[in-house]
N, CA, C and O of each residue as an XYZ file, in Angstrom:
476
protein
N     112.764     84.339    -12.737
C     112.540     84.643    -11.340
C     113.875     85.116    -10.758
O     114.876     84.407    -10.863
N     113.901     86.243    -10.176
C     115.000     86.772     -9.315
C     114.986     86.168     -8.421
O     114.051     85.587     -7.868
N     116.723     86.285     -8.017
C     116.944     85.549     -6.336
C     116.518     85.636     -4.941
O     116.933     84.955     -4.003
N     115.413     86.796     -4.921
C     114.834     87.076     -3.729
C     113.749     86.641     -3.939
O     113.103     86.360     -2.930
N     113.128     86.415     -5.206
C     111.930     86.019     -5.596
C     111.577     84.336     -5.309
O     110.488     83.767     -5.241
N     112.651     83.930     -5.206
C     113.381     82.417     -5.199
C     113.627     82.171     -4.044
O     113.506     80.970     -3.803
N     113.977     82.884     -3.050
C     114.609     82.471     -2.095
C     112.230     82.667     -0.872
O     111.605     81.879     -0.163
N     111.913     84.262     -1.432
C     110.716     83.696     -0.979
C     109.994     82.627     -1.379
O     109.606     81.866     -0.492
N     109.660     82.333     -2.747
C     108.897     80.948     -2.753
C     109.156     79.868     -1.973
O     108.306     79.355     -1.246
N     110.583     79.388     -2.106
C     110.835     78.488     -1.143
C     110.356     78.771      0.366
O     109.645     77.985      0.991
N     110.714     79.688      0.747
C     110.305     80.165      2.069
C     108.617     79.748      2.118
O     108.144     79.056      3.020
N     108.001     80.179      1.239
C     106.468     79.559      1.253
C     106.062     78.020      1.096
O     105.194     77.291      1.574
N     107.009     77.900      0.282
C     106.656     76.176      0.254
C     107.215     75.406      1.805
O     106.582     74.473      2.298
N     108.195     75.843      2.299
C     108.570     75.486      3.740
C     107.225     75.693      4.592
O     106.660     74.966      5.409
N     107.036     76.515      4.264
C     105.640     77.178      5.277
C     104.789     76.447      5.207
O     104.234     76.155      6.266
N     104.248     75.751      3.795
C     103.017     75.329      3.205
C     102.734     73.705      3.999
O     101.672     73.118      4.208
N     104.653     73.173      4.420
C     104.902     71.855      5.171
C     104.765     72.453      6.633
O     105.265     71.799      7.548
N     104.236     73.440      6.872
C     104.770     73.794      8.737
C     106.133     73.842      9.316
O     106.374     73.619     10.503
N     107.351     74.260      8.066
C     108.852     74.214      8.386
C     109.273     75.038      9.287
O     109.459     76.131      8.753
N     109.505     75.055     10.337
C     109.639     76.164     11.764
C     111.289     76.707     11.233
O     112.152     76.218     10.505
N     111.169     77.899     11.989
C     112.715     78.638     12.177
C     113.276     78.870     10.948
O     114.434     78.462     10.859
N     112.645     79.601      9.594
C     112.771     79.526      8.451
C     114.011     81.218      8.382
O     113.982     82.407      8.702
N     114.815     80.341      7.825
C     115.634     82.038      7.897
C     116.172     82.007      6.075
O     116.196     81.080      5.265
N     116.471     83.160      5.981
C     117.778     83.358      4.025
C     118.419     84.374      4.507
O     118.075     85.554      4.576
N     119.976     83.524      5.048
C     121.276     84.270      4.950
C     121.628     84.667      3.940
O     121.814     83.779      3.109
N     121.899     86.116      3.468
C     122.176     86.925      2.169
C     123.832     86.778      2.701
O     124.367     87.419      3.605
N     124.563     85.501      1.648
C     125.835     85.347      1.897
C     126.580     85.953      0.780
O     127.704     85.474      0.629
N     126.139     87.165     -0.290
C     126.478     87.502     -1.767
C     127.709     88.204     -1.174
O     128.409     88.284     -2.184
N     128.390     88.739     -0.229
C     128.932     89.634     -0.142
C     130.130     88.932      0.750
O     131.068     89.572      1.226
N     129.939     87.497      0.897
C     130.607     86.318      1.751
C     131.138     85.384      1.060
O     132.309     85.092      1.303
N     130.467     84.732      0.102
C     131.161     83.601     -0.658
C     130.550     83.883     -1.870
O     129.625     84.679     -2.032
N     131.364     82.871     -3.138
C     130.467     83.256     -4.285
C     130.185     82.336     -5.568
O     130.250     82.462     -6.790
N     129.794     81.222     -4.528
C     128.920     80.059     -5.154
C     127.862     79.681     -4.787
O     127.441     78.525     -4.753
N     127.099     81.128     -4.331
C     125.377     81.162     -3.923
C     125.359     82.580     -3.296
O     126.292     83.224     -2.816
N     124.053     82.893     -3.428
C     123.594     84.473     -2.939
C     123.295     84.205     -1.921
O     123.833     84.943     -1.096
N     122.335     83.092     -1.286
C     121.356     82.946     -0.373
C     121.576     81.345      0.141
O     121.776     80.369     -0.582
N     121.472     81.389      1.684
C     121.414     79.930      2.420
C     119.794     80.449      3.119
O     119.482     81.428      3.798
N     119.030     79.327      2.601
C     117.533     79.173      3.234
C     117.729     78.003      4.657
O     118.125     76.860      4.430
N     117.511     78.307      5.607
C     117.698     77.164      6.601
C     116.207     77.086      7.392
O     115.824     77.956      8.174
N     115.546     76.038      7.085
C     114.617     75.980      8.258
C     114.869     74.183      9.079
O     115.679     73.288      8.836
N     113.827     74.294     10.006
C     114.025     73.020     10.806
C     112.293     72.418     10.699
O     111.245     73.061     10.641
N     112.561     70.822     10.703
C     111.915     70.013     10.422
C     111.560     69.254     11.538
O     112.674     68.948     11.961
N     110.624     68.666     12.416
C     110.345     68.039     13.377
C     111.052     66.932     13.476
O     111.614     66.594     14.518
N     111.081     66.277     12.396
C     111.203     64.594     12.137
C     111.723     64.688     11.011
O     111.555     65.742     10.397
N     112.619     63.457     10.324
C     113.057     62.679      9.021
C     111.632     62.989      8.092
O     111.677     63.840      7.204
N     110.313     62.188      8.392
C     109.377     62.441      7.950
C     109.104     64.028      7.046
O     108.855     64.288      5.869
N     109.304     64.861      8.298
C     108.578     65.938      7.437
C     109.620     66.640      6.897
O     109.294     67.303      5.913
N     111.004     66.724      7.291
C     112.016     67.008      6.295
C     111.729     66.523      4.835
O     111.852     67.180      3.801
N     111.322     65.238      4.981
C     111.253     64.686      3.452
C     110.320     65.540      2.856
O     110.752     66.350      2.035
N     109.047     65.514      3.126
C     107.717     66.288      2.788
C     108.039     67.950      2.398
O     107.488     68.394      1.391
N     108.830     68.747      3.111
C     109.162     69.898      3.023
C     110.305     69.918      1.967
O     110.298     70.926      1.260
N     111.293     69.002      1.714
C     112.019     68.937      0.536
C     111.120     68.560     -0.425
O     111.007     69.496     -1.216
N     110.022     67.095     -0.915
C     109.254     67.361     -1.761
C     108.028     68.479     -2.334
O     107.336     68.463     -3.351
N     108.101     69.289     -1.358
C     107.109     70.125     -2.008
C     107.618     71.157     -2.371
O     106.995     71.547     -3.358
N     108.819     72.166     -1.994
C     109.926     72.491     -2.587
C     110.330     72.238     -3.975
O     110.552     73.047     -4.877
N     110.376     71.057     -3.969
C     110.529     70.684     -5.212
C     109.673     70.740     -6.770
O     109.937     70.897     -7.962
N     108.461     70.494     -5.862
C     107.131     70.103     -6.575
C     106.711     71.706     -7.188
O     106.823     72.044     -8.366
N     106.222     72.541     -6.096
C     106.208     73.486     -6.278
C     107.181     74.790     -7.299
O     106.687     75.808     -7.784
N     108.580     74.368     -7.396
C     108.951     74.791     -7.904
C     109.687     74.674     -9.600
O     110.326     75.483    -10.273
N     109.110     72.904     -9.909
C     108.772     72.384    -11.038
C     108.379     73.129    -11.752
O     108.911     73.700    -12.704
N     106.962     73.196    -11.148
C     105.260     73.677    -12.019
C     106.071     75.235    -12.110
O     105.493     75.882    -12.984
N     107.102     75.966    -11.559
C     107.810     77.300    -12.186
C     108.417     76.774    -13.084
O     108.824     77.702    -13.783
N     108.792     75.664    -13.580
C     110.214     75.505    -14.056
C     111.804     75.513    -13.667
O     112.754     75.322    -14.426
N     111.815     75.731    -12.556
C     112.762     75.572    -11.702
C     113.502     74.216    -11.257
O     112.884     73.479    -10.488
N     114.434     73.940    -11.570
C     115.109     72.787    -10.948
C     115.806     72.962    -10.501
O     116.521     73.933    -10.747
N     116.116     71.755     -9.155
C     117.866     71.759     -8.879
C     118.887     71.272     -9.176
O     119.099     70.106     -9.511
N     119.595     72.118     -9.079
C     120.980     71.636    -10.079
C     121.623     69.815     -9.213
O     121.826     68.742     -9.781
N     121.782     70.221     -7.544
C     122.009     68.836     -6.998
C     121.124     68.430     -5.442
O     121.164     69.169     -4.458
N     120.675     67.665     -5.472
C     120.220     67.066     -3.737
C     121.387     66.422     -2.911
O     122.450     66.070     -3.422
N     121.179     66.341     -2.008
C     122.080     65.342     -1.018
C     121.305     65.234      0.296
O     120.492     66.074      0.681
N     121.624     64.162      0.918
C     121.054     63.749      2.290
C     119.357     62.823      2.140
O     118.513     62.825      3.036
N     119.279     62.454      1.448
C     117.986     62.194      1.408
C     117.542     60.324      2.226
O     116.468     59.754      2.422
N     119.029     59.923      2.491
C     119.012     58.587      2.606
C     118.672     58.519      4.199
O     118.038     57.586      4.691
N     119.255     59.802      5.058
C     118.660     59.830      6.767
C     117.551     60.638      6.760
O     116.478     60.232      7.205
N     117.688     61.709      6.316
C     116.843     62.837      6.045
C     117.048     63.737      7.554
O     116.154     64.395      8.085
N     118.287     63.594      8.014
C     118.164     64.622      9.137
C     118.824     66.132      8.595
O     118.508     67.202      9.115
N     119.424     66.053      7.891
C     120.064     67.204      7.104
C     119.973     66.952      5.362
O     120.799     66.378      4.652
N     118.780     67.541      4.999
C     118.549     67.540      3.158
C     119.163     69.066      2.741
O     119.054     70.078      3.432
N     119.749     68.972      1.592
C     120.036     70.146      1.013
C     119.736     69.932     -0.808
O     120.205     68.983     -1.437
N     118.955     70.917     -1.367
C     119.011     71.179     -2.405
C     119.755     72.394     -2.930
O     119.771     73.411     -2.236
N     120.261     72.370     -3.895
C     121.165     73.571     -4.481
C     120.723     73.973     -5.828
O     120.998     73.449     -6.908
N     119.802     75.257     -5.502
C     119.306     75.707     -6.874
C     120.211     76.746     -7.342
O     119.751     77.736     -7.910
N     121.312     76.621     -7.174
C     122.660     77.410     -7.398
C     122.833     78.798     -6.945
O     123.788     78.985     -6.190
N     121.958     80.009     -7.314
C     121.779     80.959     -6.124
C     120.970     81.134     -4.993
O     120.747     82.239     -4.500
N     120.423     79.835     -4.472
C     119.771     80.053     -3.475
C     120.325     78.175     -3.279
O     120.455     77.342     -4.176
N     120.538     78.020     -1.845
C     120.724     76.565     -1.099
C     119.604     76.602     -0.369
O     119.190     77.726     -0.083
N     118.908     75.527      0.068
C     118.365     75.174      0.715
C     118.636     74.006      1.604
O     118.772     72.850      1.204
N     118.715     74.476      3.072
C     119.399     73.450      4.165
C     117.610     72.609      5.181
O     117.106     73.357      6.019
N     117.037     71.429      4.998
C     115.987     71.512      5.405
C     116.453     70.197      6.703
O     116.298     68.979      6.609
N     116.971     70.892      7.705
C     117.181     69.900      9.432
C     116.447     69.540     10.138
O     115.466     70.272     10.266
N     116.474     68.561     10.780
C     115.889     67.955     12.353
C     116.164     68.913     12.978
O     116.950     69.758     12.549
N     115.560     68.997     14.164
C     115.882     70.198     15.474
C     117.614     69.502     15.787
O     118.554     70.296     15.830
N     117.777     68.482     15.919
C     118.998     68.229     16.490
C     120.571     68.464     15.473
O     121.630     69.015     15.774
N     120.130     67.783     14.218
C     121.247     68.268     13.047
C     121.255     69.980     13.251
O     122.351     70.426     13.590
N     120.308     70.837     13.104
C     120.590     72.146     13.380
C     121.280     72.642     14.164
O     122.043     73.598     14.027
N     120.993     71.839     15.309
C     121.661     72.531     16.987
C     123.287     72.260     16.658
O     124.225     73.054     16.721
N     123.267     70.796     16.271
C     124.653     70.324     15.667
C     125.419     71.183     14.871
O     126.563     71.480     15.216
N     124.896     71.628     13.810
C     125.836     72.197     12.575
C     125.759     73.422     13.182
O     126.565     73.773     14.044
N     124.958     74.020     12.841
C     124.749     76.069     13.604
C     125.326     76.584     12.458
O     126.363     77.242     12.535
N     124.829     76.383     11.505
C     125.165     76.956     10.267
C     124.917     78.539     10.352
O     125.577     79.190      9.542
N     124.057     79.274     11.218
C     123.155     80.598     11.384
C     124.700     81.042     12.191
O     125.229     81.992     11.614
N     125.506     80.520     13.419
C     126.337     80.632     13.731
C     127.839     80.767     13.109
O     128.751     81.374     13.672
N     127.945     80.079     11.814
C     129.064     79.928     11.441
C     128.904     80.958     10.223
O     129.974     81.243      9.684
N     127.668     81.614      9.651
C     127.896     82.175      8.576
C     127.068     83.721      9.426
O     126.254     84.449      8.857
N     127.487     83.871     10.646
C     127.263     84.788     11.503
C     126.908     86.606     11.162
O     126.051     87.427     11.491
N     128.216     86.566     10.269
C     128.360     88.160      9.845
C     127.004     88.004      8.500
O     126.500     89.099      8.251
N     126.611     87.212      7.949
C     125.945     87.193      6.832
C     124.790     88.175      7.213
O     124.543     88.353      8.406
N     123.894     88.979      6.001
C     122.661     89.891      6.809
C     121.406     88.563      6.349
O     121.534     87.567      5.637
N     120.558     88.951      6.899
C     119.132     88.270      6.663
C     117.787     89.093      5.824
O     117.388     90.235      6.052
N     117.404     88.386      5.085
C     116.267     88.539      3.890
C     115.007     89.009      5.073
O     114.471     87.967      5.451
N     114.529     89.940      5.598
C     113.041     89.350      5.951
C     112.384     88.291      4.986
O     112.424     88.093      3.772
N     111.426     87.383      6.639
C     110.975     86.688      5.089
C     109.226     86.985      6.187
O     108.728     85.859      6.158
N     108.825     87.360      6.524
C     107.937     87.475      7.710
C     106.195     87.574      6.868
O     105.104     87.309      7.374
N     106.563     88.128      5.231
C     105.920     88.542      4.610
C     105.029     87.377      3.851
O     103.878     87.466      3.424
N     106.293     85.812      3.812
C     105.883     84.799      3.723
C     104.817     83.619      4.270
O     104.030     82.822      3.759
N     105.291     84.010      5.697
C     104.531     83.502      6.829
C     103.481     83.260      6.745
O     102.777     84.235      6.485
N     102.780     81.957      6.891
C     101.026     81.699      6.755
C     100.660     82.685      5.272
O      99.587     83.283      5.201
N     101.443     82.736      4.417
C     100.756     83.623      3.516
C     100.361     82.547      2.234
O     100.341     83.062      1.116
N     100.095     81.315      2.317
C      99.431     80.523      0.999
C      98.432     80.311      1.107
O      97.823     79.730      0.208
């Protein structure tokens, strides 16, 4: 699976949990220990968790793993790192907090629109 190919699935499995504000900063041309930052936002701890497990789940049954998790003990900020693609899955408030969309500003963006309600 290619990295755009990767960076949409995830984007669908976010979707598949109702993950709002789903963006993939194309950072290849910015840093170069990942192509892609996936950021969406999560209502609650709850469905952060749910949207990181199915992520996961979903991308098993490809064969896909991640290399590392972190955050899973608050669940207001989870990140998995499937090495060219990160996945950042926030509370509305950890988001507002970090502004990761802000700090990696110049980065361009993937449409992902194609994803949307599409499972």
């Amino acid at each position: 699976m290619n990295t755009e190919a990767l960076v949409r699935r995830i984007a669908r499995a976010i979707d598949d949990k109702k993950g709002e504000d789903i963006v993939a900063l194309d950072v290849r041309e910015l840093i170069s220990y990942t192509d892609f930052l996936v950021l969406c936002t999560a209502r609650n701890e709850r469905q952060a968790k749910a949207i990181q497990e199915e992520v996961r789940a979903q991308l098993k049954k490809e064969g896909v793993l991640p290399a590392r998790m972190e955050g899973e003990r608050d669940a207001r900020w989870l990140l998995i790192d499937y090495l060219d693609c990160v996945l950042h899955v926030f509370t509305t408030e950890a988001r507002d907090y970090y502004r990761l969309e802000q700090l990696w500003g110049e980065a361009g963006r993937l449409d992902l629109e194609d994803v949307r309600g599409a499972a």
